[in-house]
C-alpha positions as CSV (number, residue, x, y, z in Angstrom):
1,X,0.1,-4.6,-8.6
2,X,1.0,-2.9,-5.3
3,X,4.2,-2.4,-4.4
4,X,5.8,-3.5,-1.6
5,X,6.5,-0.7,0.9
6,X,9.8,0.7,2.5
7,X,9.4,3.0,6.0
8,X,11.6,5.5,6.3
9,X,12.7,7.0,9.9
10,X,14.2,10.4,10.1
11,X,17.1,11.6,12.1
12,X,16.5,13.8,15.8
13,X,15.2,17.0,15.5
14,X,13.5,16.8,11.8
15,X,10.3,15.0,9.9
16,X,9.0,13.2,7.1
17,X,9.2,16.1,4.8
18,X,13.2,16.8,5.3
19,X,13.7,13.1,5.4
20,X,12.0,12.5,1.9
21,X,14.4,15.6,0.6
22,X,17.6,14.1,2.4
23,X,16.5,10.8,1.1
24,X,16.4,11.7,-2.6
25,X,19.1,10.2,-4.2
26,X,18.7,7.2,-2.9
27,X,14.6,7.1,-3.5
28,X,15.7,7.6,-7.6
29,X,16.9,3.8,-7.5
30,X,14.1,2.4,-5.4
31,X,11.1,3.8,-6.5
32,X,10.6,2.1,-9.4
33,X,10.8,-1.1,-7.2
34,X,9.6,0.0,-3.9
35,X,6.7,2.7,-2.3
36,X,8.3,4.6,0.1
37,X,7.0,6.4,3.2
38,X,8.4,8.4,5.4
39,X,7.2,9.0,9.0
40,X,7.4,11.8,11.2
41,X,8.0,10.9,14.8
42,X,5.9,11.4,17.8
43,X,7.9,13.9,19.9
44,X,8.2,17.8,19.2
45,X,11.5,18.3,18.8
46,X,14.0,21.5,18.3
47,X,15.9,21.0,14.8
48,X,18.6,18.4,15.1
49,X,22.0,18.3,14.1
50,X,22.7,19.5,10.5
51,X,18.7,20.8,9.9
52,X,19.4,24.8,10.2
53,X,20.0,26.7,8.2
54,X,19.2,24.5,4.9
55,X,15.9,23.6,6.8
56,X,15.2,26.3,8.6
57,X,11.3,27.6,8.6
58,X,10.7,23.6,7.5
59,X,9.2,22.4,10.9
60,X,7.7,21.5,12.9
61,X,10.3,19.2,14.1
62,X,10.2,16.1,16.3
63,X,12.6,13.4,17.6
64,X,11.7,9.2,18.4
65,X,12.7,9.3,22.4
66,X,12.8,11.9,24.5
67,X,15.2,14.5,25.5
68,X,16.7,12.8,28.6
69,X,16.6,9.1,26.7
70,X,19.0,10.4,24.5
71,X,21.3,11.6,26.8
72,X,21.2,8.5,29.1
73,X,21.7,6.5,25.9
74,X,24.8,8.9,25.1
75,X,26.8,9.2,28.5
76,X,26.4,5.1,29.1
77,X,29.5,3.0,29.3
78,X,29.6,0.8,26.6
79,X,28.6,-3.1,27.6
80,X,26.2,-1.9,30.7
81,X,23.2,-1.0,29.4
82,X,20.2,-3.4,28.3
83,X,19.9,-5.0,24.9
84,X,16.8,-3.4,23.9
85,X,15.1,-0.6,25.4
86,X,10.9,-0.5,24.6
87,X,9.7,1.9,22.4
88,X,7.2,4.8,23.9
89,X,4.0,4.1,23.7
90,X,2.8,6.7,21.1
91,X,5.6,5.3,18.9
92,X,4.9,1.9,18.6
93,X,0.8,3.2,18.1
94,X,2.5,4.9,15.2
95,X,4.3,1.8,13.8
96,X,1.1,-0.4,14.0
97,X,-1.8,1.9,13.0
98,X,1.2,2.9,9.8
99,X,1.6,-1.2,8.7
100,X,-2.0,-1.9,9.4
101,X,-3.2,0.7,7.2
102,X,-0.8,-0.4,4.2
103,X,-1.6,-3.9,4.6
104,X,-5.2,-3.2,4.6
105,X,-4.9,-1.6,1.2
106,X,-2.8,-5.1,-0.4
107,X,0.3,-3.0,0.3
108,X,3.4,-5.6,2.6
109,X,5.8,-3.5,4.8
110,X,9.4,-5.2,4.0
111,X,12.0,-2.8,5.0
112,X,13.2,-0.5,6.6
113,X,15.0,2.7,5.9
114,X,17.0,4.6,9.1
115,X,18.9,7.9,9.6
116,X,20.4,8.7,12.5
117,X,18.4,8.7,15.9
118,X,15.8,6.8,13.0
119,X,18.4,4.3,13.2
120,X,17.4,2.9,16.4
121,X,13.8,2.3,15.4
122,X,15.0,0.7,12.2
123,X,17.0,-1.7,14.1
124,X,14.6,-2.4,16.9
125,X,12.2,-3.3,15.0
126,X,14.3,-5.9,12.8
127,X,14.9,-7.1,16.3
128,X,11.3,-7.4,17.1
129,X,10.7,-9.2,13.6
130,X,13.5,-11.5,14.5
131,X,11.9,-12.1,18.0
132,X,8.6,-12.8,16.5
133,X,9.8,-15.3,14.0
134,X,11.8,-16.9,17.2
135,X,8.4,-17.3,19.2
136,X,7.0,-18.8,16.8
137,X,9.3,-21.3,16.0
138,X,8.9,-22.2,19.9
139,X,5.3,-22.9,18.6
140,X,4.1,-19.6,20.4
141,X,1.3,-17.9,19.0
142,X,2.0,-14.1,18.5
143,X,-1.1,-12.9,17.2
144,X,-0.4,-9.4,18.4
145,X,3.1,-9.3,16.7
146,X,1.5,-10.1,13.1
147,X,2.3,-7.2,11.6
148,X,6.0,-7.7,12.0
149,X,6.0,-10.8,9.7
150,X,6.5,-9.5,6.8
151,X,9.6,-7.3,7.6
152,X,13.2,-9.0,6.1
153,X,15.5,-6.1,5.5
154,X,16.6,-2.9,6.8
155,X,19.6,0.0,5.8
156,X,20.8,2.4,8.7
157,X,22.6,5.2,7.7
158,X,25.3,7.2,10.3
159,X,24.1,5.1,13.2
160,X,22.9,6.2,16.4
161,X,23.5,4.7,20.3
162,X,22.4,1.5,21.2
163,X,20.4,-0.1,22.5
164,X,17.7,-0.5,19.8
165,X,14.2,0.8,20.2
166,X,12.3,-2.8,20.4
167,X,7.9,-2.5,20.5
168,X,6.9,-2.6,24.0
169,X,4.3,-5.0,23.4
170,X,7.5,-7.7,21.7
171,X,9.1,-7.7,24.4
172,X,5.9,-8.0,26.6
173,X,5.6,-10.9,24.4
174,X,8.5,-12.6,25.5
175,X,8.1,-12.3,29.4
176,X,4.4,-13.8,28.3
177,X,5.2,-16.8,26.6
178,X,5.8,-19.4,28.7
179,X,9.5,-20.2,28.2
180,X,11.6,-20.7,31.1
181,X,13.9,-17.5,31.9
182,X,17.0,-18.3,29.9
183,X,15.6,-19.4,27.3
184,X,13.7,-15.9,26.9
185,X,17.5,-14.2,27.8
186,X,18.5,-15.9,24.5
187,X,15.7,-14.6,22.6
188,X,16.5,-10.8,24.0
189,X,20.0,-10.5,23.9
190,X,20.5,-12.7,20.3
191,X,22.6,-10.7,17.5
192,X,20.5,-9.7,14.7
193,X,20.6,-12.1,11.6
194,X,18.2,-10.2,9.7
195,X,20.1,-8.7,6.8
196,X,21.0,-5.1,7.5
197,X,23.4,-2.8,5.8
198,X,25.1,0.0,7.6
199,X,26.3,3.0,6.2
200,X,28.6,5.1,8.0
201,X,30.7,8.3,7.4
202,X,34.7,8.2,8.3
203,X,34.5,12.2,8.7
204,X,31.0,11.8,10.5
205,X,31.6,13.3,14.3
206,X,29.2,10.5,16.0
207,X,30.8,7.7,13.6
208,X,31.6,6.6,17.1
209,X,27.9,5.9,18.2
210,X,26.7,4.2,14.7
211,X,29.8,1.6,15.2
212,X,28.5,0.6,19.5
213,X,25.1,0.0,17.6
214,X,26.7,-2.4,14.7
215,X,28.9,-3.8,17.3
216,X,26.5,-4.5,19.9
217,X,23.4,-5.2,18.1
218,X,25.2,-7.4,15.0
219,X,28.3,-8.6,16.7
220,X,30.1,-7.1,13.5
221,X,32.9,-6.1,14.0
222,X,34.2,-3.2,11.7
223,X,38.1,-3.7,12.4
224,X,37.8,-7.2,10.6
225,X,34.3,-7.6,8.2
226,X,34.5,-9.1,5.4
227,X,33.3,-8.2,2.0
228,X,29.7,-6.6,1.8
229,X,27.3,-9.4,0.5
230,X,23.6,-8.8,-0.7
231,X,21.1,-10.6,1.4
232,X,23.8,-10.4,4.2
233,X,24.4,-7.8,7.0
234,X,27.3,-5.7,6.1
235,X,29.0,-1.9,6.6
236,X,29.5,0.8,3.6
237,X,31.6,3.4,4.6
238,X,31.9,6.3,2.8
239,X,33.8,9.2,2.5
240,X,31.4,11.7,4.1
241,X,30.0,13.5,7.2
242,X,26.6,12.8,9.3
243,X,24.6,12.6,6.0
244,X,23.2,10.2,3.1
245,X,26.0,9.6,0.4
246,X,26.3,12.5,-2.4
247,X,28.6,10.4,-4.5
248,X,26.6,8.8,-7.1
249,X,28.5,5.8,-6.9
250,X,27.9,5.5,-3.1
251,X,24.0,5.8,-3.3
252,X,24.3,3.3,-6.4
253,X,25.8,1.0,-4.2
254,X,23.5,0.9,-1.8
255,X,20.4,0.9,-3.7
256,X,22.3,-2.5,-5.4
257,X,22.5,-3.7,-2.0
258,X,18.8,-3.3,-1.1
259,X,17.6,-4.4,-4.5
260,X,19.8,-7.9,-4.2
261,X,18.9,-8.6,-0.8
262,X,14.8,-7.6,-1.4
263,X,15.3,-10.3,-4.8
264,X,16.5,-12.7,-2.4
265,X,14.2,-12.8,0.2
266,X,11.0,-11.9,-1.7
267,X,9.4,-15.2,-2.4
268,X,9.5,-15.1,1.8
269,X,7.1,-12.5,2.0
């Protein structure tokens, strides 16, 4: 029996290699459950935040968007920028050649695992997933878009800036289906529903930039959520820095979290 498969997005400045170390803990509880892979984005990068000097000699190193993206995303006044921005193209050639290959060999891409700048791919494409499932309920018929169905989960760990990083060719989706322009406005700017859990750090310096992403992509807000529910959207936050929990008790509870909401939804898939 093949098991179903979690991707895993690294943080700016870093790879798959470093990601599948950082992610350690955390891949203890899942494996048994869960294949994991990790992918190494498209951009050379210098090392990120955090990767030198326990990394150092471990590259090369890349990033998901470049340089100047980053920035933009960074210095822009929170509530002006778009809802989603499109993913490059080499990028979202990486995410379909990655889930056509494991679907072609009985595998099912279900969720999605995020770190930092990682985040915003994680959350795009739960946005995209939602946005397929939306176009075909308007009897649309996404061919292009079916490698997103099987998608129902994801966990984003010290968030990065919105907006999400949504496939180009979703979103070309939407301005190609036929529905009239506010009804495709909906589609875009709609909250994520898909059940997501958010980890953040309270001593994490860009805690900050993780809580616009929640905020603006979920509509949670953190001042006032309620109790963390499996199968549900929710924030864990930990007492730590810009890193995956070291307690054991924190990576337990996650890993609870993922294995609850994957035993909810898996008769879906």
């Amino acid at each position: 029996m093949v098991k179903p498969t979690l991707l895993a997005f690294h943080g700016s400045g870093s790879n798959s290699t470093i990601h599948t170390v950082q992610l350690a803990r955390l891949a203890r509880f899942l494996r048994p459950h869960f294949e994991i892979e990790s992918l190494s984005a498209p951009i050379p990068s210098s090392p990120g935040p955090g990767i030198l000097p326990f990394f150092e000699g471990c590259g090369p190193y890349y990033r998901w968007i470049p340089p100047n993206d980053a920035l933009a995303a960074a210095t822009a006044t929170p509530g002006t920028g778009p809802a989603n921005a499109p993913t490059t193209l080499a990028l979202q050639t990486l995410l379909i050649d990655t889930v056509t290959r494991i679907t072609s060999s009985g595998g099912k891409v279900v969720g999605l695992l995020g770190f930092s700048q990682g985040t915003r791919v994680v959350v795009g494409l739960l946005k995209a997933a939602q946005i397929r499932a939306a176009l075909v309920d308007a009897d649309g018929d996404p061919k292009d878009l079916e490698w997103l169905k099987d998608i129902k989960f994801g966990v984003s760990t010290c968030s990065s800036f919105p907006p999400p990083l949504v496939p180009a060719s979703v979103l070309d989706a939407v301005a190609a289906s036929g529905l009239d322009e506010g009804k495709q406005k909906e589609m875009l700017e709609a909250k994520i529903a898909m059940p997501t859990l958010h980890v953040l750090g309270n001593q994490d310096e860009w805690r900050w930039a993780g809580k616009l992403l929640v905020e603006s992509a979920f509509g949670i807000d953190l001042e006032n959520q309620g109790e963390v529910v499996k199968g549900k959207s929710g924030v864990y936050e930990f007492n730590m820095g810009h890193h995956y929990p070291v307690q054991p008790e924190d990576t337990k509870k996650v890993a609870d979290w993922v294995l609850g909401t994957w035993e909810g939804v898996k008769n879906t898939v």
